[in-house]
C-alpha positions in Angstrom: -3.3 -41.3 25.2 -4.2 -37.6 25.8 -7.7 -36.6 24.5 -8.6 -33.1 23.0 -10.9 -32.5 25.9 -8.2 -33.6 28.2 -5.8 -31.3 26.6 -8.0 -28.8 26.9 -9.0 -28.8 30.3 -4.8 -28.6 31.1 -4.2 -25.8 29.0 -7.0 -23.9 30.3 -5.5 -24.7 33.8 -2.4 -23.8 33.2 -3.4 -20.5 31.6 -5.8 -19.9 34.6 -2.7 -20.6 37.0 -1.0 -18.5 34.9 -3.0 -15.9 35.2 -3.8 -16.3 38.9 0.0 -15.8 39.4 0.5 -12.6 38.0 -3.0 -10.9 39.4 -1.5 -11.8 42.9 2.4 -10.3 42.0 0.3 -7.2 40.6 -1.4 -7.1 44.2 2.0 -8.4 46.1 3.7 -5.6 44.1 1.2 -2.8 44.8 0.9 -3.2 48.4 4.2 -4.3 49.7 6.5 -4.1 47.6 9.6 -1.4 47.5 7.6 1.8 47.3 9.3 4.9 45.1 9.7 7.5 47.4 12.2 10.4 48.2 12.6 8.7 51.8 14.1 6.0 50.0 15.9 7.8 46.8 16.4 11.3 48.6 15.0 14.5 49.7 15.2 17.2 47.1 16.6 15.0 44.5 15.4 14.9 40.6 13.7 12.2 38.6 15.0 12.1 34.7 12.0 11.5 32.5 12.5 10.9 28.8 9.5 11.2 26.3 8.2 12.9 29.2 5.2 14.0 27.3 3.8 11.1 26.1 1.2 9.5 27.9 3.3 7.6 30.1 5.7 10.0 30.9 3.4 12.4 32.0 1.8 9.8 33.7 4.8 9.1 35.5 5.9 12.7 35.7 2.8 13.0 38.2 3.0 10.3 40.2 7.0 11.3 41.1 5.9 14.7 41.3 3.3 13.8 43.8 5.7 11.5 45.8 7.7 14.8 45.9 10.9 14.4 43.6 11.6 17.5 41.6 11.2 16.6 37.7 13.1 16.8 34.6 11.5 16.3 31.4 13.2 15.7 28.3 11.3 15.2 24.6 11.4 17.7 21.3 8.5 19.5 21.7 8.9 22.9 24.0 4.9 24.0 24.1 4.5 20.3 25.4 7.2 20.4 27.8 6.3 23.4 29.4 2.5 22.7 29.4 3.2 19.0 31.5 5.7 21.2 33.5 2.5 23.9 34.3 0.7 20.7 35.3 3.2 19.4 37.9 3.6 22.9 39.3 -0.1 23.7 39.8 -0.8 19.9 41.1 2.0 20.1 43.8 1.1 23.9 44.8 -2.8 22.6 45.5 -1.0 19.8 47.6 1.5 22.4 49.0 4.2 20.1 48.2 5.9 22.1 45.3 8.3 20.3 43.2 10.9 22.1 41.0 11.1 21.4 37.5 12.9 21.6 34.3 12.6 21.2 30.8 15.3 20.1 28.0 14.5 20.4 24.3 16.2 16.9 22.8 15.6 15.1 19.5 17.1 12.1 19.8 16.5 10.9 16.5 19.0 14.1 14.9 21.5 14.0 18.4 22.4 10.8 19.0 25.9 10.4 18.7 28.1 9.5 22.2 29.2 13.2 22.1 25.5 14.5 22.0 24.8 12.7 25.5 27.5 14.0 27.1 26.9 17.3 26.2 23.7 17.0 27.3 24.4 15.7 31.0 27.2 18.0 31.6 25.4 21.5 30.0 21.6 20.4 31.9 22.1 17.8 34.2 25.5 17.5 36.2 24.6 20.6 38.8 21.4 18.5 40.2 21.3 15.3 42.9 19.7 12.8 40.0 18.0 10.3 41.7 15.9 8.3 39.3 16.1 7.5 35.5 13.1 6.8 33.4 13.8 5.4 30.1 10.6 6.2 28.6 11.4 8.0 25.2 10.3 5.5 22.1 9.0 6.2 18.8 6.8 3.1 16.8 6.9 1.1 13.4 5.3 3.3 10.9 4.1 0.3 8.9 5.2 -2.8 7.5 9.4 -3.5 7.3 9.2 -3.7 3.4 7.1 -0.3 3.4 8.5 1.6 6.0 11.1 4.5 4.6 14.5 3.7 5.8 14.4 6.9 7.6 11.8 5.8 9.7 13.2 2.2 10.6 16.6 4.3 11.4 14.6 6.4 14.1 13.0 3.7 15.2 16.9 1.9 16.0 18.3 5.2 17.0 15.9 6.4 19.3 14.8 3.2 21.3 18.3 2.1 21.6 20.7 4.7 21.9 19.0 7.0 24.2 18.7 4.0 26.7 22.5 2.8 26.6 23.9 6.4 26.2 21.7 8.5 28.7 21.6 6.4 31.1 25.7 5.5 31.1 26.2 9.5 31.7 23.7 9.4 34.7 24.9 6.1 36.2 28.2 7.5 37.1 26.4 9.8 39.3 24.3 7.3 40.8 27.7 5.1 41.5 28.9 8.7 43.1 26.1 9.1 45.3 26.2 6.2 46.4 30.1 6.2 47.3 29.5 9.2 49.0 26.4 9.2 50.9 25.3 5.4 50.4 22.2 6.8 49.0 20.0 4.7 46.8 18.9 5.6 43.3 16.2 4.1 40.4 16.6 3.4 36.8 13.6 1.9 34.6 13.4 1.2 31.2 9.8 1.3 29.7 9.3 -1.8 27.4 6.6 -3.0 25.5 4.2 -6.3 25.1 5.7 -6.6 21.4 9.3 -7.6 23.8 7.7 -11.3 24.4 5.3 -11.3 21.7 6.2 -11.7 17.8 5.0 -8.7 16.4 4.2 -8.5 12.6 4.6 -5.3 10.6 6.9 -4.1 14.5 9.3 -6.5 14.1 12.1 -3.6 14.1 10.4 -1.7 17.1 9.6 -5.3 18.8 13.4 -5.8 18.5 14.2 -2.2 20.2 12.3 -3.3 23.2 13.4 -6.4 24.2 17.1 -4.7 23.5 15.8 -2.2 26.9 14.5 -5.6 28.4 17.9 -7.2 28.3 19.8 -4.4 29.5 18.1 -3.7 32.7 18.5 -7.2 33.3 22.2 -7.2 33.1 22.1 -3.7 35.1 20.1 -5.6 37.5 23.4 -7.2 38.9 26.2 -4.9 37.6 24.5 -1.8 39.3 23.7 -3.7 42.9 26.9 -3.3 44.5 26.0 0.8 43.9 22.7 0.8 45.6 20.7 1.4 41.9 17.3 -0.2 41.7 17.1 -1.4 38.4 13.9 -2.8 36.5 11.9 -2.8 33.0 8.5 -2.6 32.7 6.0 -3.8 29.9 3.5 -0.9 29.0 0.0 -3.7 28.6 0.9 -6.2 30.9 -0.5 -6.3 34.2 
């Protein structure tokens, strides 16, 4: 029979294993793994940033800028828009790299309906070479389920969800036509959350959201290969 000291001593083994594992697939990742650059996705082509700027979008709005994609920003918020925007132009000039860039004024909590999305891609999007899709726009639980103003809970569904399936259908069909035509590669990431794996009291509704963007990059995953499209989630907390 198992002791508590024995039991112990295997969990805390199993949790440093654990560990262990995903420190070295952080480093595995970081140094060779599939690096996101335009010699791989394209010269001159444009990286799609949603809730670009949040901190993670202009986070990421940086790096791709730096690796020398061209950027499109998307959120509600013009001042914001146009200040990350200043910030990508001035970092790229200092590099002499510039990067183009452009700015679209969407609330996707008021325009979400299919109509919406298509509007959107063919009006600001269908006259650039799209390379890469980031799914980054999401808006958290104000509060407790019981609490929370059915308004809010609906943004919360409308904007974590839709945007994801919606957007990203509209620019996949260029990706597919790239690829047909030039066998060139493209990216599409979907920003997730800790609260995907995690029970999350008082988030169950945004918790749900998430692991809804987890799922579907995992079915992209295989649908998409067959049209060169790099698809993945990521988990803003883990490492």
């Amino acid at each position: 029979m198992i002791s508590l000291y024995d039991l112990a001593i295997y969990l805390g083994m199993y949790q440093l294993a654990w560990w262990l594992y995903r420190t070295l697939s952080l480093v595995f990742r970081t140094f060779f793994g599939t690096k996101c650059t335009t010699q791989r996705y394209g010269h001159d082509s444009w990286a799609v940033i949603t809730g670009g700027t949040g901190r993670l979008g202009r986070a990421t709005a940086l790096h791709l800028a730096r690796e020398g994609f061209n950027i499109v920003l998307i959120a509600k918020t013009l001042p914001k828009l146009n200040q990350v925007a200043k910030e990508i132009q001035e970092m790229t000039q200092k590099l002499n790299k510039p990067v183009k860039t452009r700015v679209i004024v969407q609330d996707f909590s008021k325009d979400f309906n299919a109509e919406a999305f298509e509007k959107l891609y063919n009006d600001k999007l269908s006259d650039i070479d799209i390379s890469i899709l980031i799914n980054n726009l999401g808006i958290g639980q104000p509060g407790s389920f019981l609490e929370a103003k059915e308004e809010d809970l609906h943004d919360v569904v409308t904007v974590n969800t839709y945007a994801v399936v919606l957007l990203t259908q509209q620019v996949i069909k260029s990706f597919r036509k790239r690829y047909e035509q030039r066998k060139q590669r493209s990216l599409m990431v979907n920003t997730s959350d800790m609260a995907a794996i995690v029970p999350s009291p008082y988030h169950a509704t945004y918790a749900g959201t998430k692991i809804f963007g987890d799922f579907v990059a995992q079915g992209l995953q295989h649908e998409l290969y067959k049209y060169g499209v790099d698809v993945c989630a990521w988990r803003a907390g883990e490492i």
